[in-house]
C-alpha positions in Angstrom: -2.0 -12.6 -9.9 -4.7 -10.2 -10.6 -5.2 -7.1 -8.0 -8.4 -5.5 -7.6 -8.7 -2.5 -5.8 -12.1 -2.5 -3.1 -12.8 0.9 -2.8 -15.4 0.1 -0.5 -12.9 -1.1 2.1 -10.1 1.1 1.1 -7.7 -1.9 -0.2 -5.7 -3.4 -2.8 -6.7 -7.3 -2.5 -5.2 -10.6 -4.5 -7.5 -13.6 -3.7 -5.5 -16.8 -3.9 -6.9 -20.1 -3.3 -10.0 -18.6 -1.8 -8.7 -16.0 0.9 -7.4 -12.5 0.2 -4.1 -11.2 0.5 -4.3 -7.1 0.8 -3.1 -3.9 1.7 -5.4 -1.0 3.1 -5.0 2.4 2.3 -6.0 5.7 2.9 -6.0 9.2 1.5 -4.6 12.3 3.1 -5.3 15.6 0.1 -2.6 14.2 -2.3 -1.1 11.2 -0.5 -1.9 7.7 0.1 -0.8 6.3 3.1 -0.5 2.1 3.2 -2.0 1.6 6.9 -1.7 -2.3 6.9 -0.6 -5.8 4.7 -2.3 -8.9 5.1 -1.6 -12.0 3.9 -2.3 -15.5 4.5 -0.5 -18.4 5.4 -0.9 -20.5 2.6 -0.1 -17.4 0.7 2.7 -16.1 2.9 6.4 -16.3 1.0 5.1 -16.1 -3.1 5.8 -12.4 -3.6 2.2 -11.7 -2.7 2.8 -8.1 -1.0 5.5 -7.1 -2.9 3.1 -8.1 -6.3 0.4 -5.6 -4.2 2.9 -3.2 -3.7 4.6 -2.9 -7.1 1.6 -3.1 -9.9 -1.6 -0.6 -9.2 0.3 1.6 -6.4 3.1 2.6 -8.4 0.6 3.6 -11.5 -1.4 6.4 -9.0 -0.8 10.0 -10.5 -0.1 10.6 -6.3 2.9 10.4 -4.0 3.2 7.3 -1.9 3.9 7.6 1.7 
């Protein structure tokens, strides 16, 4: 699973079979706050969030809320 981050939207997504799982995000000065998760059904028990959570979050030089 590949994440992309859609700065236009403020999210992390994962697309799997055609629909996106994400989480949205936003900054506060040197925080990032995770405001909502989202993911599908047919995505919904296959370590989706926690894949979200765990790759591109955890690499940001800020603190996570």
């Amino acid at each position: 699973m590949k994440i992309n981050k859609n700065e236009k939207l403020n999210r992390y997504e994962i697309e799997t079979d055609g629909e996106f799982a994400y989480i949205e995000y936003q900054f506060y000065k040197d925080d990032i706050a995770l405001m909502h998760t989202f993911v599908p059904e047919s995505a919904r028990g296959k370590g989706v969030a926690s894949k979200q959570e765990s790759d591109d979050l955890l690499s940001l030089s800020c603190k996570v809320c």
